[in-house]
C-alpha positions in Angstrom: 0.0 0.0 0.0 1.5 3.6 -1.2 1.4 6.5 1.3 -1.6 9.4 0.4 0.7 12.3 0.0 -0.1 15.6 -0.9 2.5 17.5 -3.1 1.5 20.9 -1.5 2.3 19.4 1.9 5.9 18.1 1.3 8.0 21.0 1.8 9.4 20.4 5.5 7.9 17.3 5.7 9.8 14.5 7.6 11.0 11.1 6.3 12.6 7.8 7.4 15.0 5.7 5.1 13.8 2.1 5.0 17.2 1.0 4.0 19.8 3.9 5.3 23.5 4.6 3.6 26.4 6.3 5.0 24.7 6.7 8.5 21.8 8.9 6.6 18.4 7.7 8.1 16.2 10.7 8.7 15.5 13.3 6.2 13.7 16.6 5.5 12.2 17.7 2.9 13.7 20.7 2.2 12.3 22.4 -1.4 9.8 21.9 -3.6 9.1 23.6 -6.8 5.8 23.6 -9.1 5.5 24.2 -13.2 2.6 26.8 -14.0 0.6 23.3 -13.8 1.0 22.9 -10.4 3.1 19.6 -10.6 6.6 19.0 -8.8 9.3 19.4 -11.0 11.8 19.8 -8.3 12.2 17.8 -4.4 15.3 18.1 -2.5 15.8 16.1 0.7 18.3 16.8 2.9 19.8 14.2 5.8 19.7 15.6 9.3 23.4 13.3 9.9 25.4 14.8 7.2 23.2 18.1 6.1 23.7 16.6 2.2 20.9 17.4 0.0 19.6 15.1 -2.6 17.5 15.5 -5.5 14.3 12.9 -5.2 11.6 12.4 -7.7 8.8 13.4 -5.0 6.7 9.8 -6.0 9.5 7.9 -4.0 8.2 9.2 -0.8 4.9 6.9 -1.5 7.1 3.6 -1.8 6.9 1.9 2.0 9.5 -0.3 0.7 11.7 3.1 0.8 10.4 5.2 2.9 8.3 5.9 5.9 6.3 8.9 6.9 7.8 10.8 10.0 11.3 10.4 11.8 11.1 6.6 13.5 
């Protein structure tokens, strides 16, 4: 089952790694940018460990097998 997410409601959400690297388990969402559509065409995460910021195709975020909602 995916995660009900909400593009509007990413920016500063919170997020766990299901399957951490290099120590990075908890991230933040930390931009998100919209076309003249209103789709994402831009979502950076950014790990609290190492404060590195990754581009993500925002649709990730619903895979459980990746990702879980919150900090856990």
């Amino acid at each position: 089952m995916q995660h009900a997410l909400n593009p509007r409601k990413l920016l500063n959400s919170k997020w766990t790694s299901v399957s951490p690297t290099h120590k990075e388990k908890h991230f933040i969402v930390t931009s998100v940018k919209f076309d003249e559509q209103g789709c994402v065409i831009e979502c950076l995460i950014e790990a609290l460990m190492t404060r590195r910021e990754v581009a993500i195709n925002w649709r990730e975020l619903k895979d459980p097998k990746m990702w879980k909602i919150g900090w856990q």
